[in-house]
Backbone as CSV, one residue per row, in Angstrom:
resi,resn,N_x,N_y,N_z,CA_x,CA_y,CA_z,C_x,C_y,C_z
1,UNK,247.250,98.422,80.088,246.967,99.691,79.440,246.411,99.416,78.048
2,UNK,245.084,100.319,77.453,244.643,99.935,76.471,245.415,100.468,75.303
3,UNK,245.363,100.091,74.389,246.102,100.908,73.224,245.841,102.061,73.235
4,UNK,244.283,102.925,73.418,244.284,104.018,73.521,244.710,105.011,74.517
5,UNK,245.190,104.396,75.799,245.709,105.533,76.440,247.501,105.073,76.707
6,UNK,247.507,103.949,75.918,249.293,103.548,75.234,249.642,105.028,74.502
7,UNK,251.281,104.972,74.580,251.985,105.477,74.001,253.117,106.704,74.172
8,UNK,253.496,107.177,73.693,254.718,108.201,73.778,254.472,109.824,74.348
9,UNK,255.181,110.338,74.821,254.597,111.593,75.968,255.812,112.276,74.841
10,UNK,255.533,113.637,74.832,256.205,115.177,74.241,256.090,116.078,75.172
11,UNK,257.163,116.929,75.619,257.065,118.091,76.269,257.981,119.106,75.457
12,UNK,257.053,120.129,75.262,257.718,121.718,74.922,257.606,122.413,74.803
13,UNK,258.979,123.223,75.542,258.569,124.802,76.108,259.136,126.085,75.332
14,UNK,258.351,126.827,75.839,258.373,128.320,74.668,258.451,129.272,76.005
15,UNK,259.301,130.549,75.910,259.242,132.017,76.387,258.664,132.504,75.374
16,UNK,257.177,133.196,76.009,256.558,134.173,74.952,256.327,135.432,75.136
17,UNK,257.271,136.713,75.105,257.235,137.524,75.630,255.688,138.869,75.769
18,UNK,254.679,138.012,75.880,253.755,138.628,76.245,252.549,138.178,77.144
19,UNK,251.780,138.906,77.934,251.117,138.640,79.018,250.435,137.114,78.837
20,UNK,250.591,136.405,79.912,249.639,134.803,79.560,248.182,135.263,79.215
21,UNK,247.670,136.464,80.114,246.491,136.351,79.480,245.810,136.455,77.605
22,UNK,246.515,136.858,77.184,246.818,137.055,75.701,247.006,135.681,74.936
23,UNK,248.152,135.169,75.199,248.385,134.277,74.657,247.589,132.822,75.032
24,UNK,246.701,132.711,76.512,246.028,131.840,76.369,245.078,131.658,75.598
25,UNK,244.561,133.209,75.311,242.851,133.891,74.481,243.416,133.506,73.392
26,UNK,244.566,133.711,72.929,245.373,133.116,71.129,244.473,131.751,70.818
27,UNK,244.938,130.196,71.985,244.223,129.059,71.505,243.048,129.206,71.514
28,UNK,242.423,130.183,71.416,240.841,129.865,71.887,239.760,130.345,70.831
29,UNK,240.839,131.487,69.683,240.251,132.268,68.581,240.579,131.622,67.449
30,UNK,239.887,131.353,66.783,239.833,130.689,65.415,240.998,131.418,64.127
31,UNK,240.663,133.495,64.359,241.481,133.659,63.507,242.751,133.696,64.159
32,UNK,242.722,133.905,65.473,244.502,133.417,65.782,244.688,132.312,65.087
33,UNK,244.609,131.303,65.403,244.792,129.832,65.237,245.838,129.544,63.852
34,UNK,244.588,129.969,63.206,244.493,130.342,61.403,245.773,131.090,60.922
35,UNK,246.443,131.341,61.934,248.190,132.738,61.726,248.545,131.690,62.068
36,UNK,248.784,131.108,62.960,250.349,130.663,63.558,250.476,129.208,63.353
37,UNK,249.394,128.317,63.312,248.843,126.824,63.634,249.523,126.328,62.085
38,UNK,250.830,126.919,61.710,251.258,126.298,60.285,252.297,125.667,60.310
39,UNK,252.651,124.715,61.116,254.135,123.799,61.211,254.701,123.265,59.630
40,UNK,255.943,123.418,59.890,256.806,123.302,58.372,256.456,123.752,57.230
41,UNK,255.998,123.205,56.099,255.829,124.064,54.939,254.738,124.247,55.061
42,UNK,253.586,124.014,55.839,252.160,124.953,55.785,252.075,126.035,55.436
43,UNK,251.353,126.667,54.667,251.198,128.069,54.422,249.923,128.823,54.268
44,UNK,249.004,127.863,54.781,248.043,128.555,55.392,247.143,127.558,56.339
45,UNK,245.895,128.198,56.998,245.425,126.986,58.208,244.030,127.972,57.878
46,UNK,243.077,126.747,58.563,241.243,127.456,58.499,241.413,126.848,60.130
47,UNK,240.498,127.634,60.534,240.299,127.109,62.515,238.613,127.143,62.512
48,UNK,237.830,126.531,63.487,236.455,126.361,63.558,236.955,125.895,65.413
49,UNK,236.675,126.690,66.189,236.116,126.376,67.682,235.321,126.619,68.282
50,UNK,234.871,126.151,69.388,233.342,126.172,70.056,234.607,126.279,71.702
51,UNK,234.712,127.445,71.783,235.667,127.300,73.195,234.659,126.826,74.302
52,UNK,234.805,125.659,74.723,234.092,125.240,75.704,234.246,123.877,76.359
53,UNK,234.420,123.709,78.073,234.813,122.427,78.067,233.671,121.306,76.917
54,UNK,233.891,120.580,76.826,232.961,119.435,75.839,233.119,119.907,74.080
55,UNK,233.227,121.273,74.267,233.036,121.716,72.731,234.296,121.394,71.735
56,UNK,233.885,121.443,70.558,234.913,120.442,69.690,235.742,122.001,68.830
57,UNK,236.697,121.106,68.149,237.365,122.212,67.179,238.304,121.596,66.042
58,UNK,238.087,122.209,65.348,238.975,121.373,63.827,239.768,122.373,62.819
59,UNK,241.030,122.386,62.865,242.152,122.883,62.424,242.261,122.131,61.123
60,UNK,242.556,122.837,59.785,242.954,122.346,58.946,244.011,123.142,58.175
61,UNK,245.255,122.335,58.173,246.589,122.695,57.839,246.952,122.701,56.693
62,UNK,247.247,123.985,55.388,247.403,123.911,54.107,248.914,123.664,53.771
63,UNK,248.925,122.709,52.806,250.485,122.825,52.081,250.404,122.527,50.776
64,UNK,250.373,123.445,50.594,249.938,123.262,48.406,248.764,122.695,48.306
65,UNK,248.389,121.813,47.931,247.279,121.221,47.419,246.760,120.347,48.296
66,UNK,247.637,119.781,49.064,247.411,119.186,50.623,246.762,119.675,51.745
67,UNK,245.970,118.865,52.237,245.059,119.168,53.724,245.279,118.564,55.007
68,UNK,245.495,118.967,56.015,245.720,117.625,56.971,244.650,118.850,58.033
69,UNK,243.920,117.338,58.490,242.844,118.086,59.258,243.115,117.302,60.255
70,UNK,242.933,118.013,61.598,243.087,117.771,63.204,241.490,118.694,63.967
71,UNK,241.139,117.371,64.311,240.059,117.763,65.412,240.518,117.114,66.994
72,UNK,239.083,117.576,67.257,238.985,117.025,69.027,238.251,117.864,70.012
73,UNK,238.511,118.027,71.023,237.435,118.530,72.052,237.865,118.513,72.922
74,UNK,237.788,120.290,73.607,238.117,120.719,74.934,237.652,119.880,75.924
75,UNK,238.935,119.491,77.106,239.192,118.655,78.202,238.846,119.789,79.184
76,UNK,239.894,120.783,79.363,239.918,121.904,80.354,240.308,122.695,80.059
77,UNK,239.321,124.050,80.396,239.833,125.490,79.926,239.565,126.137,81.148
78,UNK,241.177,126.462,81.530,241.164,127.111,83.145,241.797,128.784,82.566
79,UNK,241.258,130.060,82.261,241.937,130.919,82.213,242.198,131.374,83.199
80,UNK,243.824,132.014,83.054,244.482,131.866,82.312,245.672,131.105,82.267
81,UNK,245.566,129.644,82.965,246.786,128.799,83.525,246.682,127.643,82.945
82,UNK,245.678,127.189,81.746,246.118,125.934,81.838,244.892,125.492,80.576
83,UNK,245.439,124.755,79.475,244.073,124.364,78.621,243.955,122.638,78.061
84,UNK,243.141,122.269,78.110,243.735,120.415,77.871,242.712,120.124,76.401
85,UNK,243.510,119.914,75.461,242.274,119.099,74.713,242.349,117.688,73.704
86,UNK,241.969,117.193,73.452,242.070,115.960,72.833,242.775,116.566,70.979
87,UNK,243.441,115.403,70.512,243.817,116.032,69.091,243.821,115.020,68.359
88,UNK,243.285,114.457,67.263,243.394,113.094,66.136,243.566,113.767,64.822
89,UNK,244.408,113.286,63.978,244.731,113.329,63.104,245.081,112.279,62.522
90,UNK,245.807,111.943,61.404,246.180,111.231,60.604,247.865,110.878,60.985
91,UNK,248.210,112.125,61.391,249.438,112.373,61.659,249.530,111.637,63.375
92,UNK,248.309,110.975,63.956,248.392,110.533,65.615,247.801,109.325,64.891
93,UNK,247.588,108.479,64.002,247.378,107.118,63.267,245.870,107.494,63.708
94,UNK,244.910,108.486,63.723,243.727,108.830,63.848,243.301,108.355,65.593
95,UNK,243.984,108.249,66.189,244.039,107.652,67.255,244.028,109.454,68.180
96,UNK,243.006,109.247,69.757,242.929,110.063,70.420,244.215,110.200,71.199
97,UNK,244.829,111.767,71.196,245.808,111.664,72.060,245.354,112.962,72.530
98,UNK,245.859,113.465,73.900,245.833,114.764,74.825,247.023,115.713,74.461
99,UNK,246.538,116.754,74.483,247.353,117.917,74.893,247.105,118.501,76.201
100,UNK,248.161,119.083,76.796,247.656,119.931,77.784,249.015,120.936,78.031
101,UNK,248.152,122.406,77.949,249.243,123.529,77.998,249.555,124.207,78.991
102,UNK,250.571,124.452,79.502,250.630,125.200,80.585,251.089,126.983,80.669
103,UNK,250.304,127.683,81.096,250.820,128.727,80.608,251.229,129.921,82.058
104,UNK,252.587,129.921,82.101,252.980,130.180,83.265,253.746,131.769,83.604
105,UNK,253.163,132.588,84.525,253.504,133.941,84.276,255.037,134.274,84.461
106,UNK,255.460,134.982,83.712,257.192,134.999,84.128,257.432,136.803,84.049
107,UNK,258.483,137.044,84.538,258.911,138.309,84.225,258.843,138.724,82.831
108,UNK,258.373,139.893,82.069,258.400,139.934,80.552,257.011,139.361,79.786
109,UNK,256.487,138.109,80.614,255.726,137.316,79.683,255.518,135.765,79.953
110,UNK,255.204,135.314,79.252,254.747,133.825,79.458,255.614,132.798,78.860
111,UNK,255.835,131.406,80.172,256.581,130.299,80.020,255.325,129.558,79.864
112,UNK,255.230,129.060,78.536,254.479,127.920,77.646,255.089,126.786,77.823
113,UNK,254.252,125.879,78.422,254.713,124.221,78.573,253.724,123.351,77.824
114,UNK,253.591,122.926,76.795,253.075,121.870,75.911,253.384,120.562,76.116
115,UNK,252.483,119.830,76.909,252.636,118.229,76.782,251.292,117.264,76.041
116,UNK,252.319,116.864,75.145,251.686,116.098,74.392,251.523,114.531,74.343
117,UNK,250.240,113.673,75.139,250.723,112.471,75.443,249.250,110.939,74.721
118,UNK,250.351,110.426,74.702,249.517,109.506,74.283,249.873,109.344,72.689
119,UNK,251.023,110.026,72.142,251.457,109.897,70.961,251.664,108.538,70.555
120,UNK,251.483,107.738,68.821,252.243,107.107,68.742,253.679,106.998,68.210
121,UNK,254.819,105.781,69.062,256.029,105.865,69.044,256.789,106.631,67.644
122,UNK,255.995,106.332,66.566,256.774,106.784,65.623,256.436,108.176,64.938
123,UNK,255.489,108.338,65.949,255.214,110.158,65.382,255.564,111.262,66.208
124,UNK,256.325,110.972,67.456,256.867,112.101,68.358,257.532,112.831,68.052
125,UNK,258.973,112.313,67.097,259.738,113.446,66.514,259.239,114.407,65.353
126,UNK,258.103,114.218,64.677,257.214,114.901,63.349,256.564,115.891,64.859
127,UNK,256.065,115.202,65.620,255.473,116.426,66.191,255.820,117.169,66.927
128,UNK,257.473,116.670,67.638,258.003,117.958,68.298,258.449,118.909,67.134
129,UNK,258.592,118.678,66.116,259.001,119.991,65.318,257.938,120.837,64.365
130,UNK,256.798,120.356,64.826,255.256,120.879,64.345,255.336,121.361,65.580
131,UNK,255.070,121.300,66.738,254.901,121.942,68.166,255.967,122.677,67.955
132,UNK,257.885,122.965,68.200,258.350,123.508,68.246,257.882,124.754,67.127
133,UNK,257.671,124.455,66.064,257.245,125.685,64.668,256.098,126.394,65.194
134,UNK,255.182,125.342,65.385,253.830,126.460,66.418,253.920,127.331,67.108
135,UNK,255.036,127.063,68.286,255.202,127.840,69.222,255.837,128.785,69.009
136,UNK,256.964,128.638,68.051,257.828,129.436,67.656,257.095,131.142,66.714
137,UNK,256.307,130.110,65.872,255.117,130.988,65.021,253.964,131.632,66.243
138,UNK,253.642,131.274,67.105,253.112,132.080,68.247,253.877,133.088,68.316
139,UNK,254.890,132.939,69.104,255.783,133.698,69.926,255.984,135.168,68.496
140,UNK,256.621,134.662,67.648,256.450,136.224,66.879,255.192,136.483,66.150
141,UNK,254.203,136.261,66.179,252.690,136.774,65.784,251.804,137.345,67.188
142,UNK,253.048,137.261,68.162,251.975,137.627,69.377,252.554,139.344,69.881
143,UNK,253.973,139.554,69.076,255.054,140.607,69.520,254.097,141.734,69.231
């Protein structure tokens, strides 16, 4: 296995009590993104996407005077069940890793499954609680 498709897998799930179709269209809009895409002390985010398989997108995460920018490029966009895209940051040692979301219809609303793979070992726990805050920040910006 090459180093680049080495490394640590994340899974996590969210009840979001509103229709999947909604909340899939959320990843796909820039000013959604820009609301919720603020894990821990972020307090604000800019979004730029080109929703499209091949098309790229770059999130940049504010915390005071600090920037942390995350790009990459849609893998698969199946509405409304399922979206995959690549993510590098600084915070993934600039190294390509996958996401892929699952968004699953439930009574009430949508069971969100986030797997995140290809992490490296020492950044899984920073990003389950950036993913857990995301989702969490979804779930009440979507009520």
């Amino acid at each position: 296995m090459s180093r680049r498709e080495s490394g640590e897998t994340l899974v996590v799930r969210r009840f979001i009590p509103v229709p999947r179709e909604r909340v899939f269209q959320a990843w796909l809009d820039p000013l959604s993104l820009s609301q919720w895409m603020r894990p821990g002390g972020a307090t604000d985010a800019t979004a730029e996407v080109d929703p499209r398989v091949g098309g790229k997108f770059r999130i940049v995460m504010i915390e005071g005077l600090k920037r942390y920018e995350h790009t990459g490029e849609y893998v698969a966009i199946e509405p409304p069940e399922r979206l995959e895209f690549t993510w590098i940051s600084e915070a993934t040692e600039h190294r390509i890793t996958v996401v892929a979301i699952e968004f699953l219809e439930r009574d009430r609303g949508t069971e969100l499954i986030l797997t995140h793979r290809r992490l490296p070992p020492m950044q899984v726990e920073s990003h389950r609680r950036g993913w857990t805050d995301i989702l969490r920040a979804i779930s009440s910006s979507s009520k």
